[in-house]
LUMKOL-803660 format. One record per residue: residue number from 1; residue in one letter; x, y, z of N, C-alpha, C, CB in turn. Coordinates in steps of 0.02 Angstrom, whole numbers. Glycine has a CB too. Layout:
<nodes>
k, r, n_px, n_py, n_pz, ca_px, ca_py, ca_pz, c_px, c_py, c_pz, cb_px, cb_py, cb_pz
NUM, A, X, Y, Z, X, Y, Z, X, Y, Z, X, Y, Z
...
</nodes>
This chain:
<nodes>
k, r, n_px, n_py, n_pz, ca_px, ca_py, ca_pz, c_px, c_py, c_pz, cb_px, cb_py, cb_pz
1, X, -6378, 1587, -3743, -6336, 1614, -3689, -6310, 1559, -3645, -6375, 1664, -3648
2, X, -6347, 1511, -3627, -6317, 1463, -3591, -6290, 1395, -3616, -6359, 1453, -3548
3, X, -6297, 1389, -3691, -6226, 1360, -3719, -6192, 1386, -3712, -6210, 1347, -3771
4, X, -6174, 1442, -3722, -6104, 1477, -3716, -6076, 1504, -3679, -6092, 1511, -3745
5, X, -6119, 1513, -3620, -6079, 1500, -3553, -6041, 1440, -3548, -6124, 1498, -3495
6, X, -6095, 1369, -3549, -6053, 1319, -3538, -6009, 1317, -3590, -6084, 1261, -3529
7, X, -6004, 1325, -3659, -5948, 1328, -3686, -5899, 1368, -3673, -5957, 1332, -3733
8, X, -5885, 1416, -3656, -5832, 1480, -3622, -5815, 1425, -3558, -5880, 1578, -3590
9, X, -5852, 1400, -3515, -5847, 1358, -3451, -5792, 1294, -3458, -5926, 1327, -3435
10, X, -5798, 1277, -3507, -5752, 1200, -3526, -5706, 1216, -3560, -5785, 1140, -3567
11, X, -5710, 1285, -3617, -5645, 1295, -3632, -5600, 1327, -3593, -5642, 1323, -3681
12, X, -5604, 1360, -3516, -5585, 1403, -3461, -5553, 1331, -3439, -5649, 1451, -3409
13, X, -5580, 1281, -3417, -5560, 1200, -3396, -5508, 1168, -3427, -5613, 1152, -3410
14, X, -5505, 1153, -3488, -5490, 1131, -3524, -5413, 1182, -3519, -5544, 1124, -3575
15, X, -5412, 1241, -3544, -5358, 1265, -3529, -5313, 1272, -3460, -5368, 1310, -3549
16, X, -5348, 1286, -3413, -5315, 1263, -3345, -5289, 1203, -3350, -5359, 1261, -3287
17, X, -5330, 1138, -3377, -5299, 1084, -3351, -5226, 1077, -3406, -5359, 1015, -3349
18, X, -5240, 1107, -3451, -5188, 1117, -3511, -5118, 1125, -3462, -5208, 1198, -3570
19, X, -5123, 1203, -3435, -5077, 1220, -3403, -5066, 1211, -3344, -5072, 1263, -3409
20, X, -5124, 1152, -3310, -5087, 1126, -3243, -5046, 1054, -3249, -5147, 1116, -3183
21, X, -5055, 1010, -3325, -5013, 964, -3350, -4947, 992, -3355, -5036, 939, -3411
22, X, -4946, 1039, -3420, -4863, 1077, -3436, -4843, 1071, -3370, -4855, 1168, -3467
23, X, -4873, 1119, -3314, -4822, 1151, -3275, -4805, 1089, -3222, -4850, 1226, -3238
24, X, -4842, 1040, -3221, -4838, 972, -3177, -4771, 935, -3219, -4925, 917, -3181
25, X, -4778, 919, -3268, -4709, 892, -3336, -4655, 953, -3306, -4739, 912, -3456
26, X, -4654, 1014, -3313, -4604, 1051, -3321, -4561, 1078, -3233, -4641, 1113, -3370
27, X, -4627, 1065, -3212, -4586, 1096, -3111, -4566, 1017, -3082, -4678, 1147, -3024
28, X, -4633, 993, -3089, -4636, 925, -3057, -4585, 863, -3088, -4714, 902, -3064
29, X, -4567, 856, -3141, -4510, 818, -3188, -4463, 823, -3215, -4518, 802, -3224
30, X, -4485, 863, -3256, -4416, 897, -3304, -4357, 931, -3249, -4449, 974, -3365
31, X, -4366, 978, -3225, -4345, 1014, -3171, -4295, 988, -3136, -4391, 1025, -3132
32, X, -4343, 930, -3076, -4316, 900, -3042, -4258, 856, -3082, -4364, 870, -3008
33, X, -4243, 821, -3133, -4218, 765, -3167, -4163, 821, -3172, -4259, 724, -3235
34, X, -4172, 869, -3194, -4110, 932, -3235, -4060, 937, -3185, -4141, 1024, -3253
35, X, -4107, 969, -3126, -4054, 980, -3044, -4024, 920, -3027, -4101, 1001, -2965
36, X, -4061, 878, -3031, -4022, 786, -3004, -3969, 787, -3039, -4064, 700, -3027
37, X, -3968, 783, -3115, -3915, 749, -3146, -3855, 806, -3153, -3940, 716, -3220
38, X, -3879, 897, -3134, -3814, 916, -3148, -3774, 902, -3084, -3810, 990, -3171
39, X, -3817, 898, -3022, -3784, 874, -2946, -3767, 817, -2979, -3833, 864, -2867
40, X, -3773, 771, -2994, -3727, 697, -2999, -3671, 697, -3050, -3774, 631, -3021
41, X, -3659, 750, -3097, -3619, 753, -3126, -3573, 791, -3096, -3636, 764, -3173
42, X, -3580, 858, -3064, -3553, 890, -3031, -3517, 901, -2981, -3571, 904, -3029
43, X, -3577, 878, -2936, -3546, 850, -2859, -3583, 795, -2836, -3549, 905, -2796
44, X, -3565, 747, -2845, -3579, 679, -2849, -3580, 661, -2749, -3507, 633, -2908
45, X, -3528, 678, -2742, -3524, 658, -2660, -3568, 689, -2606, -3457, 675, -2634
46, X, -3587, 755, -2650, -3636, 819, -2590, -3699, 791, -2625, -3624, 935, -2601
47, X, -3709, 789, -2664, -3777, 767, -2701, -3796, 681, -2653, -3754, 753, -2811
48, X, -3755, 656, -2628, -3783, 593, -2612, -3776, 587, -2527, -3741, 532, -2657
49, X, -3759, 636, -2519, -3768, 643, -2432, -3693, 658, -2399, -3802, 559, -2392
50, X, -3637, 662, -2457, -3593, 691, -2418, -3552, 618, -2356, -3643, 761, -2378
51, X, -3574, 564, -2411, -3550, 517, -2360, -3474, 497, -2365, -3590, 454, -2366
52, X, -3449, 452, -2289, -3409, 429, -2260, -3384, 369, -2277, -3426, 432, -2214
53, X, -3324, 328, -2309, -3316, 253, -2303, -3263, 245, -2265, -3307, 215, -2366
54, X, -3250, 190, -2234, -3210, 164, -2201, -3158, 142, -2243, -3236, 121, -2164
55, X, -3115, 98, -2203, -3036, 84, -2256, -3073, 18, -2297, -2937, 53, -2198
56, X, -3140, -12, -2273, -3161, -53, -2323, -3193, -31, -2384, -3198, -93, -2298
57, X, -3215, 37, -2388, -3251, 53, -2424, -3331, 50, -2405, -3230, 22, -2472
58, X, -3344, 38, -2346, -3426, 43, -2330, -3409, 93, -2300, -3474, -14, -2289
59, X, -3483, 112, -2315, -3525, 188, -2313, -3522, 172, -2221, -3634, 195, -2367
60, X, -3487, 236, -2167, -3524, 222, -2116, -3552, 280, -2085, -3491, 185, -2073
61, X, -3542, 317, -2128, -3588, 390, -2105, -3575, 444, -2149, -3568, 423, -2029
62, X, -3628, 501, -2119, -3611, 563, -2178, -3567, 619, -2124, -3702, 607, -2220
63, X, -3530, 646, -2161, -3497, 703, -2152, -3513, 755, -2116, -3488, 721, -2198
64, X, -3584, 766, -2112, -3613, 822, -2112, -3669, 806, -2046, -3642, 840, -2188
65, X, -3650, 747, -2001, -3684, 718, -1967, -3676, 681, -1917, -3705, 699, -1992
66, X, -3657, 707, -1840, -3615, 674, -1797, -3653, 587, -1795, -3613, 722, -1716
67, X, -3610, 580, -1734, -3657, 514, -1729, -3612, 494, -1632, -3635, 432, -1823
68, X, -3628, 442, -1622, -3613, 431, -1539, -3558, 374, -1557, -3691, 400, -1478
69, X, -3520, 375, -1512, -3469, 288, -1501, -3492, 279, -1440, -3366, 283, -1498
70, X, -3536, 229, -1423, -3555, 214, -1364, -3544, 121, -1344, -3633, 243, -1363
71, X, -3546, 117, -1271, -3543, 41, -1269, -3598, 6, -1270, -3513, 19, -1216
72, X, -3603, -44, -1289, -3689, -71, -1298, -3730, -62, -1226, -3693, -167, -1319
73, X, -3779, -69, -1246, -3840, -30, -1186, -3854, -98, -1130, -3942, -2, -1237
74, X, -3827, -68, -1091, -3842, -159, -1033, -3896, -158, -1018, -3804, -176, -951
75, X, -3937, -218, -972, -3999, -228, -952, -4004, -173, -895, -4012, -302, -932
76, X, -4052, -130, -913, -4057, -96, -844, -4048, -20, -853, -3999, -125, -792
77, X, -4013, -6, -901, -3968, 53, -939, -4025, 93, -952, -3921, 34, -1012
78, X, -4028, 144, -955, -4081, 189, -1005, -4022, 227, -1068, -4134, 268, -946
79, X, -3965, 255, -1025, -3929, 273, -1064, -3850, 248, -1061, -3939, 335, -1060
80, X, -3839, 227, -1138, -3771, 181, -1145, -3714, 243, -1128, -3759, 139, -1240
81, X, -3680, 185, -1103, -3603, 235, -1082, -3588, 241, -1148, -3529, 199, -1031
82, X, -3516, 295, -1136, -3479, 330, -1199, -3416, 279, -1209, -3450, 419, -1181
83, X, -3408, 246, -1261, -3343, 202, -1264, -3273, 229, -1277, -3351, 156, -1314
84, X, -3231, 264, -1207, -3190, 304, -1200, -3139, 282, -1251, -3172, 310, -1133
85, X, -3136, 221, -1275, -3069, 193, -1335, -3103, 239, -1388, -3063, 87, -1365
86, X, -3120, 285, -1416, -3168, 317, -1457, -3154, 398, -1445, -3246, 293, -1436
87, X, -3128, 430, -1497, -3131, 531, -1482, -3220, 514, -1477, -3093, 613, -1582
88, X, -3234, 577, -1431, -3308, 591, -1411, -3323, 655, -1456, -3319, 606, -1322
89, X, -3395, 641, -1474, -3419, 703, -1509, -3450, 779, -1458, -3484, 671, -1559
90, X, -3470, 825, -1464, -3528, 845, -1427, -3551, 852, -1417, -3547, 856, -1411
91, X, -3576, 846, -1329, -3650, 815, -1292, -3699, 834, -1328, -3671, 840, -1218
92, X, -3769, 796, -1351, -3806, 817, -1395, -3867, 744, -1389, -3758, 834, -1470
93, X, -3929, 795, -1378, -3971, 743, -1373, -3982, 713, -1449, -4038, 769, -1337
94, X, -3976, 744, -1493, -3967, 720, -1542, -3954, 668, -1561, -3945, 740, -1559
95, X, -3886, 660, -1532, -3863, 591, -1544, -3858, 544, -1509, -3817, 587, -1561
96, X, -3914, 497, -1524, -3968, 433, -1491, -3987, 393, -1543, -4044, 457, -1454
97, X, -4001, 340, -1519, -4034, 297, -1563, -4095, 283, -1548, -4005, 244, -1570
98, X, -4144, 242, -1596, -4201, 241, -1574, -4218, 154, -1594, -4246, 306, -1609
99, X, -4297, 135, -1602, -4304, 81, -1633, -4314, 107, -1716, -4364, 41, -1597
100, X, -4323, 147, -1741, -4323, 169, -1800, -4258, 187, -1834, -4362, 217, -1798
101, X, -4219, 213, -1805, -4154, 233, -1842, -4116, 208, -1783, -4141, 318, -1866
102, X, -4060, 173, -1800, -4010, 157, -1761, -3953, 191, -1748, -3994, 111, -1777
103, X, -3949, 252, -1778, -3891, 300, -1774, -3918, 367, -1737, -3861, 318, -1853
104, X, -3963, 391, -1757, -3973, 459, -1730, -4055, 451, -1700, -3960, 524, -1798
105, X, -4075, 517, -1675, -4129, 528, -1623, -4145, 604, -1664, -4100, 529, -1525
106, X, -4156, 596, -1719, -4182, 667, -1768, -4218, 702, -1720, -4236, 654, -1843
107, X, -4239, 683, -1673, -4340, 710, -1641, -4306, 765, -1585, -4412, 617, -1578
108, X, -4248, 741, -1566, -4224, 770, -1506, -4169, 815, -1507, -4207, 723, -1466
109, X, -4156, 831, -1599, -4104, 869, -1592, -4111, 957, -1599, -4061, 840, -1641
110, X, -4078, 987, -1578, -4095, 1051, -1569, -4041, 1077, -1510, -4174, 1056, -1550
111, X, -4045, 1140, -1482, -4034, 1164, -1432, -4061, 1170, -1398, -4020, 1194, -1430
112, X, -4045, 1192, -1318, -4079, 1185, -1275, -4126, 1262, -1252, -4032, 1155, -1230
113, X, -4111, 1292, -1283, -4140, 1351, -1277, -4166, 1389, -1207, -4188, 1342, -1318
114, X, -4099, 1392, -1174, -4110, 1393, -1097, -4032, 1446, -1088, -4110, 1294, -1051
115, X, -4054, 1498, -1065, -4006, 1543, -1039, -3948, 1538, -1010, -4027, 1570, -1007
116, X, -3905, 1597, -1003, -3848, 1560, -986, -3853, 1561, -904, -3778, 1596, -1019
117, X, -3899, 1593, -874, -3896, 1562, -803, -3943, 1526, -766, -3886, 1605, -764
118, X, -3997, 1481, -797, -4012, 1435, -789, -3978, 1389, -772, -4034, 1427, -819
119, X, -4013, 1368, -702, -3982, 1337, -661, -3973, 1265, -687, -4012, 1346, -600
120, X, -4027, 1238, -737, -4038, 1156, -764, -3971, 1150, -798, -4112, 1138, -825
121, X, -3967, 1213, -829, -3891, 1214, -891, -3834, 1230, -860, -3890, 1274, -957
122, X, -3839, 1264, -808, -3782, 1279, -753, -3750, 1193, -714, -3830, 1340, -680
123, X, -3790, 1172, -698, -3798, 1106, -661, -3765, 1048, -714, -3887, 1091, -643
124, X, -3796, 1049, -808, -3759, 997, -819, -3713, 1019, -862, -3791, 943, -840
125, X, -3665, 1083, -882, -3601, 1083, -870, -3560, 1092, -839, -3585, 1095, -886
126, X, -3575, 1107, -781, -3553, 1066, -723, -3536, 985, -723, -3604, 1075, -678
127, X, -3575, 961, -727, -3584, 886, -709, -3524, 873, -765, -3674, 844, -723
128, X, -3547, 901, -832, -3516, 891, -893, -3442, 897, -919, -3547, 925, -924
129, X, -3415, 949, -893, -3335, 964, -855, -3300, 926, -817, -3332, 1014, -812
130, X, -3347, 909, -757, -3339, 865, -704, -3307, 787, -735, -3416, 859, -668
131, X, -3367, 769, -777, -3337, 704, -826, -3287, 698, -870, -3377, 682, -866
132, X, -3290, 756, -899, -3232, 766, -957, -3169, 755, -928, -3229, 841, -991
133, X, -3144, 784, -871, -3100, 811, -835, -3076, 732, -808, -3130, 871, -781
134, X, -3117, 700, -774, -3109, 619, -737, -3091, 587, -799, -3187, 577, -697
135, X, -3129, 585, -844, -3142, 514, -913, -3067, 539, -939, -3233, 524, -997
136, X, -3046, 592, -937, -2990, 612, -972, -2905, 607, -950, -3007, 674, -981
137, X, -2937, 615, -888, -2862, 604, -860, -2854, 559, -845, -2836, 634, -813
138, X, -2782, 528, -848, -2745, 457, -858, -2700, 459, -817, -2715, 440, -924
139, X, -2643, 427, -796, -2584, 416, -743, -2539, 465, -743, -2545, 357, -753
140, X, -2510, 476, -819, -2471, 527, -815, -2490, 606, -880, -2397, 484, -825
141, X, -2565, 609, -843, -2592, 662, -901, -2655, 684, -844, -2624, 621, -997
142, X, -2637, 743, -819, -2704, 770, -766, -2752, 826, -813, -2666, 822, -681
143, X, -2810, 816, -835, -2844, 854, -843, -2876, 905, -797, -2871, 827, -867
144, X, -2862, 984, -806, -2896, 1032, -776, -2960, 1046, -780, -2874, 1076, -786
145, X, -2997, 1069, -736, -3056, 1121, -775, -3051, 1158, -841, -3070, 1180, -733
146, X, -3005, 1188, -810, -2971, 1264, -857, -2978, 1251, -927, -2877, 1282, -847
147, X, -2956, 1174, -932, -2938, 1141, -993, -2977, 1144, -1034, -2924, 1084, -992
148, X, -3046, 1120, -989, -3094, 1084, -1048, -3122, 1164, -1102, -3185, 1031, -995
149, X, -3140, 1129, -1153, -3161, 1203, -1208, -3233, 1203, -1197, -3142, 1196, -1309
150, X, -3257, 1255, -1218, -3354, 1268, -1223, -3371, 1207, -1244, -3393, 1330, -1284
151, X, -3354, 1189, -1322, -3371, 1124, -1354, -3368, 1059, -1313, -3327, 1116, -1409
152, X, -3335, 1055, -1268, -3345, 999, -1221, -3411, 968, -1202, -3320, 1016, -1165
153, X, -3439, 1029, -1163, -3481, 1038, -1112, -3540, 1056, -1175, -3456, 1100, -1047
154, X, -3545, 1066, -1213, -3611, 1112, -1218, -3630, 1092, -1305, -3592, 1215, -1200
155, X, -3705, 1073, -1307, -3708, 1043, -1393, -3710, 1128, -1436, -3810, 980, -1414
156, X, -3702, 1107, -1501, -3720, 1141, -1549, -3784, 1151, -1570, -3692, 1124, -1589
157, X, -3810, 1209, -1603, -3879, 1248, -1619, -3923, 1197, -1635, -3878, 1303, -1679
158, X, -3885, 1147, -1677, -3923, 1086, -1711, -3933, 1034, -1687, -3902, 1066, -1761
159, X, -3864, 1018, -1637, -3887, 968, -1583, -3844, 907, -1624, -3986, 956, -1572
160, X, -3831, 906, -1697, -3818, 841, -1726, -3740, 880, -1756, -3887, 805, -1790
161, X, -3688, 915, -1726, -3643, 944, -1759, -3581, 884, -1778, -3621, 1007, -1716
162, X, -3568, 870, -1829, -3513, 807, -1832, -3441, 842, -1807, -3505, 772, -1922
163, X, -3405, 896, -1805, -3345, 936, -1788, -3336, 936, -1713, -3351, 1010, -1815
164, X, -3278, 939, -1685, -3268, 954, -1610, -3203, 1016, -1615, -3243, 873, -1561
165, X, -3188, 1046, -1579, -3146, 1092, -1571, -3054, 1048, -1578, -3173, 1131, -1493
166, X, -3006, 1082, -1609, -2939, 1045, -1593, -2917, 1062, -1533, -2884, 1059, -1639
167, X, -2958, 1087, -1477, -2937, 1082, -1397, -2979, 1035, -1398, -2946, 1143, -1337
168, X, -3022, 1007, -1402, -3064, 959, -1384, -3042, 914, -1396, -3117, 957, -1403
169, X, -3020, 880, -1482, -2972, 817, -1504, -2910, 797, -1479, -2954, 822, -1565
170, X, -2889, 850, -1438, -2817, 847, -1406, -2829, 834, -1337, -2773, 915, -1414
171, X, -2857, 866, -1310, -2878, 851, -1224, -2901, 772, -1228, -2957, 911, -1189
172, X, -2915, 751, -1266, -2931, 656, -1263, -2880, 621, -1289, -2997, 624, -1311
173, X, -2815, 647, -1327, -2771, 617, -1339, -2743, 559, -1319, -2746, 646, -1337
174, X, -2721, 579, -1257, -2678, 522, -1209, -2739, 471, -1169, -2623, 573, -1137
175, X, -2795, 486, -1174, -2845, 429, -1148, -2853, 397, -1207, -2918, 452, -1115
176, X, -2858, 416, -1262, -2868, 372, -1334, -2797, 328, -1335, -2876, 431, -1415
177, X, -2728, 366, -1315, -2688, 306, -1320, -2686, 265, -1277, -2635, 314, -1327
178, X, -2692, 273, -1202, -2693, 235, -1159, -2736, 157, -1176, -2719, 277, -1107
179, X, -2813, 189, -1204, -2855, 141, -1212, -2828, 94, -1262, -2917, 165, -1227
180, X, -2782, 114, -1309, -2785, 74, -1371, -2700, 73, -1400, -2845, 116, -1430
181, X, -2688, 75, -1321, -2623, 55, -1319, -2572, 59, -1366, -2625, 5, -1308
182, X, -2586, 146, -1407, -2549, 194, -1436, -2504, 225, -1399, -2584, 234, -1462
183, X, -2442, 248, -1459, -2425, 305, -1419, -2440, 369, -1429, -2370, 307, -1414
184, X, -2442, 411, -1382, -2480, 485, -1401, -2453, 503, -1460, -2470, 550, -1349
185, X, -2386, 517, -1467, -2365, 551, -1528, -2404, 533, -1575, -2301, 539, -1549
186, X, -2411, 456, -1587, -2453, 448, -1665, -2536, 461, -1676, -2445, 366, -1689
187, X, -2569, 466, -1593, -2600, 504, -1598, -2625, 566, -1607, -2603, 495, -1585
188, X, -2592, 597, -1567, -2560, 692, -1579, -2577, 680, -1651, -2453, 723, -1561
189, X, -2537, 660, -1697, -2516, 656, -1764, -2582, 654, -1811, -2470, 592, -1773
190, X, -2636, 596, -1771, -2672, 572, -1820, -2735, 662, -1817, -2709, 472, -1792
191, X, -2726, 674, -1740, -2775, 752, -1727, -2749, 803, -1778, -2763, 793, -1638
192, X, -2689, 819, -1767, -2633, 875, -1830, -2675, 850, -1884, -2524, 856, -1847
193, X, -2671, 785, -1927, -2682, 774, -1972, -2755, 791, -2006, -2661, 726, -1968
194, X, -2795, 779, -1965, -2877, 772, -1977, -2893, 859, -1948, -2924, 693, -1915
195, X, -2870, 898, -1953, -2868, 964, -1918, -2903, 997, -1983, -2785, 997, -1890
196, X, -2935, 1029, -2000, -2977, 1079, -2057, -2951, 1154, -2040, -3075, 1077, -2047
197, X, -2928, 1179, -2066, -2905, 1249, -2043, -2992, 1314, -2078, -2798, 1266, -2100
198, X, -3008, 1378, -2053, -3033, 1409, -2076, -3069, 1394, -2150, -2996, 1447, -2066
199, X, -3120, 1410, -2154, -3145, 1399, -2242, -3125, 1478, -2277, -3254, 1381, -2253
200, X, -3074, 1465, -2319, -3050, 1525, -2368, -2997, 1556, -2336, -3105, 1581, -2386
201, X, -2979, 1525, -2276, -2898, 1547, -2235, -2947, 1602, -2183, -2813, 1602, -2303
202, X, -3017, 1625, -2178, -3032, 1672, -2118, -3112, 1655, -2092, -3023, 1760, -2145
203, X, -3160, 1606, -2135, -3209, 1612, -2123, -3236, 1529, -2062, -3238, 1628, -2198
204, X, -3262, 1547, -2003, -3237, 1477, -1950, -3207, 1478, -1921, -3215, 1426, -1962
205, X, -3213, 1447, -1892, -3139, 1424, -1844, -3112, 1337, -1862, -3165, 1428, -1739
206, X, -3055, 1312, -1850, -3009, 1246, -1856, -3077, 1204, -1841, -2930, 1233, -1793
207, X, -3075, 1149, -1870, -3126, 1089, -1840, -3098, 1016, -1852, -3204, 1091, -1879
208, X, -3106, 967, -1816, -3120, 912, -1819, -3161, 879, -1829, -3110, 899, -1794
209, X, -3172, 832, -1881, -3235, 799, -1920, -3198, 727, -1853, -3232, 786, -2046
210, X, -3256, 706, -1800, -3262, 653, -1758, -3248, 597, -1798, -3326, 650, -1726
211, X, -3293, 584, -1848, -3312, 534, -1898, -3235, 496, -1929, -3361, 579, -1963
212, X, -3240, 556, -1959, -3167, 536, -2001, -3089, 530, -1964, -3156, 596, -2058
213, X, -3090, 563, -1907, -3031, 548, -1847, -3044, 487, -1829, -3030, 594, -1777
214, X, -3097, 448, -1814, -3112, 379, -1782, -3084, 338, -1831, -3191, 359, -1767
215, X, -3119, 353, -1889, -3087, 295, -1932, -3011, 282, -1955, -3120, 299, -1989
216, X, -2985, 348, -1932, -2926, 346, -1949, -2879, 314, -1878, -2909, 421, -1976
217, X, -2921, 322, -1832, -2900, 288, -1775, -2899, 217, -1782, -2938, 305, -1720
218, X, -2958, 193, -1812, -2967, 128, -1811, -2905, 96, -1857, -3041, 111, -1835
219, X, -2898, 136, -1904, -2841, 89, -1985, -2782, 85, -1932, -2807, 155, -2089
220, X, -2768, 128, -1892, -2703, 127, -1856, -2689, 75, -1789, -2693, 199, -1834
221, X, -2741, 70, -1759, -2750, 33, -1714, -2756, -44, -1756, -2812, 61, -1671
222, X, -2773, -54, -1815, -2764, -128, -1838, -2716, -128, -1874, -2815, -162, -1872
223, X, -2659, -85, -1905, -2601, -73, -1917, -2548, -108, -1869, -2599, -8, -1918
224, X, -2556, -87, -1806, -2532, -97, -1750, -2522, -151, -1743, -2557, -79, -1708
225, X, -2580, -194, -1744, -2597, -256, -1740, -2610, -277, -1664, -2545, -293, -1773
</nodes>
């Protein structure tokens, strides 16, 4: 009787480990390798992060992933100003840098999860309007309140949204040319251009990818010369 327990015992073993190899080869390897290579055959660009190149061809961000234009952080600074020659993304603790990643602040992104009459959130779009409205208006271009859109003032669910509203890309227009000593029209032009309409003509609303407007700012601004 108690050989054959232990024999029933090791062949019970023996088969588990049977079928915890297969299924380790088949979930854990096979699997994974199958999904990789039909994404790299397939969609090669979403499969690898959906990234960004510049007119050189380096990678400088993903698509799917705002990021900040800020001026370098002076002595003294906790937080770097916004480098107004630059469309602005929106406000989002998200987007920070750290000593670990130099682009984003993963830890901090989110919403703020604070009502709409909370006074903390009341207070900084306020403040947040307040800036938009100053940083924006130029000599012969007055920004209103009225003007600024929600997206101005206020981050997205995720905190890391790369899109801004086309009231948003336009209300910075004439400070983007001023700074970079454009003229609006070809700015106007470059916002029209980089404009995303609805996904399927109804699902969304219009967006601006930040990312890819900058860079297109930049080819033009060294165009210029």
């Amino acid at each position: 009787m108690t050989n054959n327990s232990v024999g029933n015992a090791g062949r019970l073993l023996w088969a588990a480990l049977r079928a915890l190899l297969v299924l380790t080869v088949v979930t854990g390897v096979l699997y994974p390798l199958a999904v990789t290579g039909v994404a790299q055959l397939a969609f090669p660009g979403k499969a690898n992060g959906s990234e960004i190149k510049d007119a050189s061809g380096k990678v400088v961000g993903s698509e799917l992933i705002g990021q900040t234009y800020n001026l370098p952080l002076k002595d003294g600074e906790e937080t770097a100003s916004a480098d107004l020659k630059w469309f602005q993304p929106r406000p989002s603790n998200g987007l920070g840098t750290n000593s670990v990643n130099t682009q984003y602040k993963i830890i901090l992104s989110g919403a703020t999860n604070r009502s709409g009459d909370n006074e903390d959130l009341i207070k900084w779009v306020t403040d947040a309007k307040a800036a938009v409205v100053k940083d924006n208006s130029t000599a012969d271009y007055k920004v209103k309140p009225s003007d600024v859109p929600a997206d101005a003032v206020t981050s997205s669910g995720s905190g890391l949204d790369p899109h801004i509203s086309p009231e948003y890309a336009r209300l910075q227009v004439h400070r983007v040319a001023e700074l970079n000593h454009l003229d609006v029209a070809s700015v106007e032009k470059l916002v029209a251009d980089h404009t995303d309409g609805r996904i399927l003509g109804f699902v969304g609303e219009p967006r601006v990818n930040v990312l890819q407007l900058n860079i297109a700012l930049k080819t033009l601004v060294a165009a210029k010369g």
